[in-house]
N, CA, C and O atoms as a Tinker XYZ file with bonds, in Angstrom:
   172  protein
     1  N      0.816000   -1.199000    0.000000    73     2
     2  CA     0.000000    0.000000    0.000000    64     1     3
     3  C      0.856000    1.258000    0.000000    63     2     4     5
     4  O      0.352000    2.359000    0.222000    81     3
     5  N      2.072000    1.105000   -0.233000    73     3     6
     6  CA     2.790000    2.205000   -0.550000    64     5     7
     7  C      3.170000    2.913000   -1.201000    63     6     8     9
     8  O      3.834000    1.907000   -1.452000    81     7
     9  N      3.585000    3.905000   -1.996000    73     7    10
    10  CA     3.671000    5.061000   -3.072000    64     9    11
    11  C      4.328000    3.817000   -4.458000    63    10    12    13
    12  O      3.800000    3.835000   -5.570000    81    11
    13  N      5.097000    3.170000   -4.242000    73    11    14
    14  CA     5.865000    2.382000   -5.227000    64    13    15
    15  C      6.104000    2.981000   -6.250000    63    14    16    17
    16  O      5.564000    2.860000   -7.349000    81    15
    17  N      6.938000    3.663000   -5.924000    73    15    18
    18  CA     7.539000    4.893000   -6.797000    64    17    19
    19  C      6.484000    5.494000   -8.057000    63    18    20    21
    20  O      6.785000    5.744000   -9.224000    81    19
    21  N      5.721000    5.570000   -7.667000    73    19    22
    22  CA     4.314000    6.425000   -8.538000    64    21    23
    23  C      4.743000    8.124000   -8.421000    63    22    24    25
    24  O      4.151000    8.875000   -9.196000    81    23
    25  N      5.640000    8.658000   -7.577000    73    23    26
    26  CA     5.681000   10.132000   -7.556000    64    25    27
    27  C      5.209000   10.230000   -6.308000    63    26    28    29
    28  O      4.786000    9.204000   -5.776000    81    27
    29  N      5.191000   11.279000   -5.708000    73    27    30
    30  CA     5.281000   11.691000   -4.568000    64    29    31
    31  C      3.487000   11.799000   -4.123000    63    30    32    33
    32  O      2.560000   12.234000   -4.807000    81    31
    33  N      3.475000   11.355000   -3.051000    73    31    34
    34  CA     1.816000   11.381000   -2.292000    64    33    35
    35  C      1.251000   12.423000   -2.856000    63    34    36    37
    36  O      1.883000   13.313000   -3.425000    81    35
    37  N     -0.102000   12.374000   -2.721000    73    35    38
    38  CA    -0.725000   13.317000   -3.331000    64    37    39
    39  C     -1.597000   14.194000   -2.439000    63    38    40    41
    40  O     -2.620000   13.872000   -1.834000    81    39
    41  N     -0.934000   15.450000   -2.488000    73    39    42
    42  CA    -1.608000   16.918000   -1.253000    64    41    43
    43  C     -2.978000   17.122000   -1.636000    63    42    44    45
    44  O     -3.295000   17.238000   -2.819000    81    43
    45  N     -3.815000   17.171000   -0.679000    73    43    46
    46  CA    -5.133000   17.606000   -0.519000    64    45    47
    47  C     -5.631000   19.217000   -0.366000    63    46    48    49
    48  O     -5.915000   19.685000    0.737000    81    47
    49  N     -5.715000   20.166000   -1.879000    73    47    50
    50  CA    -5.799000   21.197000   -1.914000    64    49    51
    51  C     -6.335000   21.760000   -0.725000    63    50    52    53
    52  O     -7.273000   21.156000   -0.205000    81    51
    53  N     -5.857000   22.957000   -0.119000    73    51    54
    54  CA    -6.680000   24.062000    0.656000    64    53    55
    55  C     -8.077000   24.151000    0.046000    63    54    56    57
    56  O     -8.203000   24.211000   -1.177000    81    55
    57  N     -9.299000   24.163000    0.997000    73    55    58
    58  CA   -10.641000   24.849000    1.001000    64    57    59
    59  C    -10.939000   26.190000    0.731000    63    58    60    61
    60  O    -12.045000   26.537000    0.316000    81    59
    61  N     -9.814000   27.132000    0.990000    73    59    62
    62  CA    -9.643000   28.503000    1.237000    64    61    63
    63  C     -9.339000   28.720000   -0.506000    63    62    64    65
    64  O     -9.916000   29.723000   -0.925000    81    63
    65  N     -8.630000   28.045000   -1.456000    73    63    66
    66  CA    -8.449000   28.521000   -2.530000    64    65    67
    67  C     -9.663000   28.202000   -3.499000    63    66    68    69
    68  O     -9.471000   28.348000   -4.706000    81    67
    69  N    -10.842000   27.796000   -3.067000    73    67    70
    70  CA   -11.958000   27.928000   -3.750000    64    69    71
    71  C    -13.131000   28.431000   -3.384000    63    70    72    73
    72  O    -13.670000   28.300000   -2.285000    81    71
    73  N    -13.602000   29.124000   -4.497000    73    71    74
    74  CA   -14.632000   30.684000   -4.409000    64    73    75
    75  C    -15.992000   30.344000   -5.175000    63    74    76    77
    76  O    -16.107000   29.766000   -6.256000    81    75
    77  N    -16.918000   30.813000   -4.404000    73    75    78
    78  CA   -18.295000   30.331000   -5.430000    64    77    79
    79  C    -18.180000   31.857000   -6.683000    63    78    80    81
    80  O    -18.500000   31.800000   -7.870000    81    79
    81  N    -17.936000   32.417000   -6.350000    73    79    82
    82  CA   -18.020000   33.948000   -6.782000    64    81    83
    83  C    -17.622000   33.679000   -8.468000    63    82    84    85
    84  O    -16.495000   33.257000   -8.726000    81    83
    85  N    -18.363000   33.881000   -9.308000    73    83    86
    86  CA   -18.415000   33.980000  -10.780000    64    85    87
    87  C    -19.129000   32.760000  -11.276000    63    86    88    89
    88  O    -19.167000   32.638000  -12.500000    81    87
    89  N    -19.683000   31.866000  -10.573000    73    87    90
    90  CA   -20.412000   30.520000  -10.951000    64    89    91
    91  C    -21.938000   30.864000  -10.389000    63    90    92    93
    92  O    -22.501000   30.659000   -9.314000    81    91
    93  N    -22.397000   31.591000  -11.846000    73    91    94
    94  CA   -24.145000   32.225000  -10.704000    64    93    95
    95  C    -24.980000   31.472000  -10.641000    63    94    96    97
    96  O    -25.989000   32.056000  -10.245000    81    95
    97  N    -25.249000   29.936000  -10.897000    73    95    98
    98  CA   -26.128000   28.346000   -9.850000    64    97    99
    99  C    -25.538000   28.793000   -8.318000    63    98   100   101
   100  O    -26.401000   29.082000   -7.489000    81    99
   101  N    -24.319000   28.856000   -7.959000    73    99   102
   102  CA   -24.027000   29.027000   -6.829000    64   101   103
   103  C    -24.746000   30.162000   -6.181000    63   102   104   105
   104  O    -25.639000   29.983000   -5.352000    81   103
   105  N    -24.432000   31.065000   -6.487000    73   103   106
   106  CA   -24.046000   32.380000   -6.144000    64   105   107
   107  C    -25.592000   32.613000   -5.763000    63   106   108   109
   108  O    -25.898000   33.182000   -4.715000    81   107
   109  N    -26.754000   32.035000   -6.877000    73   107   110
   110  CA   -27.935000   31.774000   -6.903000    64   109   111
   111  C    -28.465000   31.449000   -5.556000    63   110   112   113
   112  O    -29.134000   32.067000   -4.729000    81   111
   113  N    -27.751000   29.851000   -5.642000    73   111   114
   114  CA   -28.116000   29.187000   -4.289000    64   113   115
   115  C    -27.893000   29.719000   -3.126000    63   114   116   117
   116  O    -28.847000   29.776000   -2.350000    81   115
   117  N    -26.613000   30.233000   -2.713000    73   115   118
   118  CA   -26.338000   31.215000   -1.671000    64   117   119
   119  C    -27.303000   32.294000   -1.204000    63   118   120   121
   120  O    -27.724000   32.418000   -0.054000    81   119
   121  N    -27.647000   33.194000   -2.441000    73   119   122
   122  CA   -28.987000   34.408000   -1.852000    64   121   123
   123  C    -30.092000   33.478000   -1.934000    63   122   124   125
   124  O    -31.088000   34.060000   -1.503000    81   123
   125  N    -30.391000   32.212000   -2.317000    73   123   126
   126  CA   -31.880000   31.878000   -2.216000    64   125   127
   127  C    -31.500000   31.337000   -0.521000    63   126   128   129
   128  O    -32.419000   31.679000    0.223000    81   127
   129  N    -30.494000   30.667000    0.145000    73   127   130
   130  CA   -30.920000   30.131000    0.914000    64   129   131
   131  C    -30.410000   31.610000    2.276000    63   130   132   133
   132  O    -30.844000   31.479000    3.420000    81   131
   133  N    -29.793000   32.473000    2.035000    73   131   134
   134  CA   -29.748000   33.476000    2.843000    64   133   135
   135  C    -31.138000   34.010000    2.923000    63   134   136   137
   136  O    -31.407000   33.923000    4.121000    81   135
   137  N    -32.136000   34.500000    2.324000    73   135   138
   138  CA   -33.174000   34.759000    2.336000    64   137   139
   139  C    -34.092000   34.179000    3.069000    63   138   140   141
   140  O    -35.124000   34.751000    3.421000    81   139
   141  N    -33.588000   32.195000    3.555000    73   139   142
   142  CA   -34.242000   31.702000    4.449000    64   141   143
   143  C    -33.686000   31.614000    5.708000    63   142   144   145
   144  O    -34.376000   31.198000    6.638000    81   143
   145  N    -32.217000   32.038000    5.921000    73   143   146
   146  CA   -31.716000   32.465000    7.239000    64   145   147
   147  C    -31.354000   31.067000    6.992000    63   146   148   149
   148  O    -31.942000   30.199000    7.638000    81   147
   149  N    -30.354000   30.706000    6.035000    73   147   150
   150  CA   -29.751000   29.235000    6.368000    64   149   151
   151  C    -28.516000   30.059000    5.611000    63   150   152   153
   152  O    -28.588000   31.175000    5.097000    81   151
   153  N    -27.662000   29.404000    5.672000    73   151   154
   154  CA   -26.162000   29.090000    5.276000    64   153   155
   155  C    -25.624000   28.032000    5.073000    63   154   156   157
   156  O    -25.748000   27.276000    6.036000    81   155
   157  N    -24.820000   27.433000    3.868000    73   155   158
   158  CA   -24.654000   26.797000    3.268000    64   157   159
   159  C    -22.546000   26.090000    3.673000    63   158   160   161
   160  O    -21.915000   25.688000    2.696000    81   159
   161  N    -21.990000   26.080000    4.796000    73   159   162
   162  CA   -20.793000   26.132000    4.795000    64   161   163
   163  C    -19.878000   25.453000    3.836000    63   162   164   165
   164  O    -18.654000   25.429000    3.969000    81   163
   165  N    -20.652000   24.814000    2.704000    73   163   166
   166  CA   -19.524000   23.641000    1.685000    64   165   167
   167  C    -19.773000   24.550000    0.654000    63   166   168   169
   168  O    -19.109000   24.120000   -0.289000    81   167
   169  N    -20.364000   25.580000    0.293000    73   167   170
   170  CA   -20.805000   26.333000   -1.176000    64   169   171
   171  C    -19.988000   27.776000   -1.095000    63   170   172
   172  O    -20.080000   28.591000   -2.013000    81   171
């Protein structure tokens, strides 16, 4: 179960370097569900 020389493990991007902002389904979803006083923390 080890790398066996495949290249080096593979890093699990930061959360912080992805933005809903320019994708408007999202951006959508965000003011529809702010409007119900919910928040969405994965969007």
């Amino acid at each position: 179960m080890g790398g066996h020389g495949h290249g080096p493990p593979y890093k699990i991007p930061s959360y912080e370097q992805f933005t809903i902002k320019g994708i408007p389904q999202l951006e959508e979803l965000e003011k529809a569900l702010e409007k119900k006083g919910l928040r969405d923390p994965w969007i």
